[in-house]
PyMOL CGO cylinders between C-alpha atoms (Angstrom):
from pymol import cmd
from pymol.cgo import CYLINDER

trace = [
    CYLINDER, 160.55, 186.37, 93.17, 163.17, 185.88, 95.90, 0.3, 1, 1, 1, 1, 1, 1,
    CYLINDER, 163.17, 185.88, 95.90, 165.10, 188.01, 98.03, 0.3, 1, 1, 1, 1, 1, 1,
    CYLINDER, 165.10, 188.01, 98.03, 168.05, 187.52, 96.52, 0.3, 1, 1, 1, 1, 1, 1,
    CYLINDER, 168.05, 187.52, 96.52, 166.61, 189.11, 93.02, 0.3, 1, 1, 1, 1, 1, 1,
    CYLINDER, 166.61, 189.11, 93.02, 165.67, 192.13, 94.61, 0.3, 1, 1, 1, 1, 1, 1,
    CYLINDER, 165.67, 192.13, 94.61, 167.21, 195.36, 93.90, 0.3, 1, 1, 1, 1, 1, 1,
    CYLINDER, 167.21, 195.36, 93.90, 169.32, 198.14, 95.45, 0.3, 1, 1, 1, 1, 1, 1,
    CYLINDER, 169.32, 198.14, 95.45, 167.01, 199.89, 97.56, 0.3, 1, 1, 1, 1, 1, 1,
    CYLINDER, 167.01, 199.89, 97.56, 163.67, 197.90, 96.31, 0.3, 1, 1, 1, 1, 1, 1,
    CYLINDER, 163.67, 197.90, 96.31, 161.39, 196.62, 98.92, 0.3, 1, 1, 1, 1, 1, 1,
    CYLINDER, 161.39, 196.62, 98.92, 158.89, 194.00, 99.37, 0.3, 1, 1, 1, 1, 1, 1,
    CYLINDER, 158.89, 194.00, 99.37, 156.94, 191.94, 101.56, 0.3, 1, 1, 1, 1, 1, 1,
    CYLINDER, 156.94, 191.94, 101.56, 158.00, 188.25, 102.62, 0.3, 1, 1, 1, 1, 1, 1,
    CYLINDER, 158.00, 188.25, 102.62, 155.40, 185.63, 101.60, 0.3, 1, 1, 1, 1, 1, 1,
    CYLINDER, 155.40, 185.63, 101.60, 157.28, 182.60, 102.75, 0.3, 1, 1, 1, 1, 1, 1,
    CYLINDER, 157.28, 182.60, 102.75, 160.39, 181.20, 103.80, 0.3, 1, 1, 1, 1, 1, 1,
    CYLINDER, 160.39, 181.20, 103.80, 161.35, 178.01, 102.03, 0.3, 1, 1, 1, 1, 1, 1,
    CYLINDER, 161.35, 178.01, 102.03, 163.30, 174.91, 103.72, 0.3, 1, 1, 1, 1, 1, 1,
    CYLINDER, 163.30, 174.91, 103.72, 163.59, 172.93, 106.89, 0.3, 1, 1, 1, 1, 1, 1,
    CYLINDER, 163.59, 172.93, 106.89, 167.13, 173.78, 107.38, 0.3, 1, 1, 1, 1, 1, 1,
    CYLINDER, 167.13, 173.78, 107.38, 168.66, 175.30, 110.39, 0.3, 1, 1, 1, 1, 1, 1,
    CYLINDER, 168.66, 175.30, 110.39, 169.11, 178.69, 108.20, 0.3, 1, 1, 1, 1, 1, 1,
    CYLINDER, 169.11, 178.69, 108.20, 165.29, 178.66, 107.52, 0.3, 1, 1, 1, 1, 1, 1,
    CYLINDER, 165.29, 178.66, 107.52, 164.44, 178.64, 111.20, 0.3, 1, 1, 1, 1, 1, 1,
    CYLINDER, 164.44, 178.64, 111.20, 167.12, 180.59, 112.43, 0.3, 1, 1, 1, 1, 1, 1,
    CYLINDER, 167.12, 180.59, 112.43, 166.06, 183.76, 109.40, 0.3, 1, 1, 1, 1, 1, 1,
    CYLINDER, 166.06, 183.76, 109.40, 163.05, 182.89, 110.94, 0.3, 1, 1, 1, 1, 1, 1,
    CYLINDER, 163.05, 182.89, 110.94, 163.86, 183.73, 114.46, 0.3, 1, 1, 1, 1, 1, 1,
    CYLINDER, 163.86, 183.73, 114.46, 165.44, 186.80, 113.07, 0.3, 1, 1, 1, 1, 1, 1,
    CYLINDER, 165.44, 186.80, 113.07, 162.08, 188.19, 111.94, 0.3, 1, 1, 1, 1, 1, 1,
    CYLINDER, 162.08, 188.19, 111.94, 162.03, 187.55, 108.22, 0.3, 1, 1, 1, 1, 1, 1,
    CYLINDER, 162.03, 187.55, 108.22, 158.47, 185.77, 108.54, 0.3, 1, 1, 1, 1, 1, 1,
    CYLINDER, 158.47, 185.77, 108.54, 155.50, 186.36, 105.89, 0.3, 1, 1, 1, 1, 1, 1,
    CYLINDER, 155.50, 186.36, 105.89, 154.14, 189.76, 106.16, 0.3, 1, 1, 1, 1, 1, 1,
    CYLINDER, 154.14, 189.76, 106.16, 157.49, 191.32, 106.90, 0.3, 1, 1, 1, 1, 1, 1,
    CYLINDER, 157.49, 191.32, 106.90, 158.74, 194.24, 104.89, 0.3, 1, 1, 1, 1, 1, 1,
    CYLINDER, 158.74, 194.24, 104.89, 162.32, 194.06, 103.86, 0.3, 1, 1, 1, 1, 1, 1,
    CYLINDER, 162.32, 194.06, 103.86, 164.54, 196.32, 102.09, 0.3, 1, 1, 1, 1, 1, 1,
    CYLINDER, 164.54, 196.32, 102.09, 167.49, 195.46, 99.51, 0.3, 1, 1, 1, 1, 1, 1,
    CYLINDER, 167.49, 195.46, 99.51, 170.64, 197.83, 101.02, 0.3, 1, 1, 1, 1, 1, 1,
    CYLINDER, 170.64, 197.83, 101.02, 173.77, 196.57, 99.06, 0.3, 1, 1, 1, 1, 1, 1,
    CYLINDER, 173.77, 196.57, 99.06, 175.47, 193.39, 97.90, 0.3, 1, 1, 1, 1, 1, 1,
    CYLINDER, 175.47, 193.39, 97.90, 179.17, 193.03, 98.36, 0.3, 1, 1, 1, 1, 1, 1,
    CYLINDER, 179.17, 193.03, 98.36, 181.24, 193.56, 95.26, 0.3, 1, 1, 1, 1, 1, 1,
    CYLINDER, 181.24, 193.56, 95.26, 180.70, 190.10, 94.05, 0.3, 1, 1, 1, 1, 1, 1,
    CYLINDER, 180.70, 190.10, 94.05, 177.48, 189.50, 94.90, 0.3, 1, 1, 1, 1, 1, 1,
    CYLINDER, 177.48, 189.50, 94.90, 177.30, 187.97, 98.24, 0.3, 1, 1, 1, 1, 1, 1,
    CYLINDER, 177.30, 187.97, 98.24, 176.71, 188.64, 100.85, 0.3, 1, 1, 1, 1, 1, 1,
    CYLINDER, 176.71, 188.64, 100.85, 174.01, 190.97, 100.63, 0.3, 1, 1, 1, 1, 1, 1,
    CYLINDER, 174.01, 190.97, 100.63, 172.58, 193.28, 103.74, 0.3, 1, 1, 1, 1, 1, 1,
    CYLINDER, 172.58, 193.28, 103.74, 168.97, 193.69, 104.19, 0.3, 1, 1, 1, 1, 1, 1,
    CYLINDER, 168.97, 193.69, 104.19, 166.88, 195.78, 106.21, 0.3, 1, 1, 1, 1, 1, 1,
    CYLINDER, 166.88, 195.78, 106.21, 164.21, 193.93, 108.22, 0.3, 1, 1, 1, 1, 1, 1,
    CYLINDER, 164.21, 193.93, 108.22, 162.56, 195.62, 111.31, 0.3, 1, 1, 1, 1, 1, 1,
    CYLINDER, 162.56, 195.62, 111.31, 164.76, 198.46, 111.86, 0.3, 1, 1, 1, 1, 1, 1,
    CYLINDER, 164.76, 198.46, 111.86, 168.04, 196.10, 111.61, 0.3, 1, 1, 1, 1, 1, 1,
    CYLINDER, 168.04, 196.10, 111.61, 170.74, 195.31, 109.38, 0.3, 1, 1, 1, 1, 1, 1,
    CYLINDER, 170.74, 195.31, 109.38, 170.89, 191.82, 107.89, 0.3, 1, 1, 1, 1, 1, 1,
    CYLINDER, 170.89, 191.82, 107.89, 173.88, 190.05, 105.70, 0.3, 1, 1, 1, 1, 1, 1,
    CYLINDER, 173.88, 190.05, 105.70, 172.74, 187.11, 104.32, 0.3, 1, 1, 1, 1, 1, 1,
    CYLINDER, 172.74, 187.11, 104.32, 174.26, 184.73, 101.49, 0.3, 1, 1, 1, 1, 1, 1,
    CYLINDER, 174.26, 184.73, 101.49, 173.00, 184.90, 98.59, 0.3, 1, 1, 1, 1, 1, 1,
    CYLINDER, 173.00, 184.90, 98.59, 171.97, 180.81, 98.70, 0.3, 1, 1, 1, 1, 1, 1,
    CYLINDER, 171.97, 180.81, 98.70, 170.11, 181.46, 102.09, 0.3, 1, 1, 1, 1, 1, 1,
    CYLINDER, 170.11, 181.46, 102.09, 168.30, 184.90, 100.09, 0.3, 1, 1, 1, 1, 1, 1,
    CYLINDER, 168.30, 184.90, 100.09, 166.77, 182.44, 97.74, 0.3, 1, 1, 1, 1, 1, 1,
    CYLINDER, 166.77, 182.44, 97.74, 164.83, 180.88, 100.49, 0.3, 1, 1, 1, 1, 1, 1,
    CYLINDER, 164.83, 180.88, 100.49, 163.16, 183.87, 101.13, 0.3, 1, 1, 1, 1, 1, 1,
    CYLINDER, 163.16, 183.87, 101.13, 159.64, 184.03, 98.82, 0.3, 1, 1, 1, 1, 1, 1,
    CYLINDER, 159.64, 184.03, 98.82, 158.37, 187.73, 97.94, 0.3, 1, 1, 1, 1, 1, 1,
    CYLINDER, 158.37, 187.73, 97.94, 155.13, 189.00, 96.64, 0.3, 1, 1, 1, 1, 1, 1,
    CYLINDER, 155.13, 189.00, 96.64, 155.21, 190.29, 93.02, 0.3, 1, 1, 1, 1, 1, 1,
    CYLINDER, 155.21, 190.29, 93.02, 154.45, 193.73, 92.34, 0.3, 1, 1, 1, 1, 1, 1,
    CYLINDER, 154.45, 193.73, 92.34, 151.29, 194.23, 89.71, 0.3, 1, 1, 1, 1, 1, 1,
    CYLINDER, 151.29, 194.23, 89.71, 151.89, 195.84, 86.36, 0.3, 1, 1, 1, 1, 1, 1,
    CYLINDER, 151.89, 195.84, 86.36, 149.20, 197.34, 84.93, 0.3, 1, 1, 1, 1, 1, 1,
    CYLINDER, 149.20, 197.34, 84.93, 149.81, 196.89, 81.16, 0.3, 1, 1, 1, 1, 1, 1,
]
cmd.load_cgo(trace, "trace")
């Protein structure tokens, strides 16, 4: 699952961030590493961008640059 499939108010827990770009690194330096928490807040009426909350802060982040961002799956019991 990725960031940008999470929803309104859902939270997870980064387990990677995918790329070599200069997005990668800078999300990076923004403290979206593995092991964060992060929190869906909204999406803009069509989708993008959408805001985040990631140590205390407010994020907006594309959409494209929310699919870098690798979550852990939550366990169904079924």
């Amino acid at each position: 699952m990725t960031l940008a499939e999470l929803a309104k108010g859902e939270s997870r827990t980064v387990l990677s961030v995918r790329g070599e770009s200069l997005v990668t690194r800078r999300l990076m330096e923004m403290g979206v590493i593995p092991g964060v928490a992060v929190r869906m807040v909204k999406s803009a009426p069509f989708g993008d961008p959408l805001e985040i909350n990631v140590r205390g802060y407010s994020l907006a982040l594309r959409r494209n640059e929310a699919e870098s961002v690798e979550l852990e799956q939550v366990a169904t019991n079924e």
